[in-house]
Steps between C-alpha positions, in 0.01 A plus 500: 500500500611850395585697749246862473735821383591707791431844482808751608525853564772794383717471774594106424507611128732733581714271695518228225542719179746758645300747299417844683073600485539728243647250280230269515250741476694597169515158356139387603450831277719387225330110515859358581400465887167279662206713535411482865131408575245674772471338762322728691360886522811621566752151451699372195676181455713284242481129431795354651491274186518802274814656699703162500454485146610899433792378739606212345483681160450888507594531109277268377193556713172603333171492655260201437266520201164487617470179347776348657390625835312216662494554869 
């Protein structure tokens, strides 16, 4: 059994990419960063899935078509 996608906030993004806040802010913008999702009124948070993929590969990451997204 899978195991469900955890849902992590800026700070532990922040901690694994080494990138400052404006940066991601500035590549969400660009569509070379994840796109965090609402979480709440006032929260935001990335998959953790998402981030360990930009991590592994930050070059070659692209956002999931809509088609390919199946979660």
């Amino acid at each position: 059994m899978q195991q469900p996608d955890r849902i992590i906030r800026l700070n532990t993004v922040l901690s694994r990419t080494g990138l400052s806040r404006s940066t991601i802010y500035r590549k969400i913008a660009e569509g070379t960063f994840p796109v965090q999702l609402r979480i709440s009124i006032n929260g935001a948070g990335w998959r953790e899935s998402d981030i360990n993929r930009w991590v592994a590969d930050p070059v070659a990451w692209r956002p999931p078509r809509e088609s390919d997204d199946v979660r």
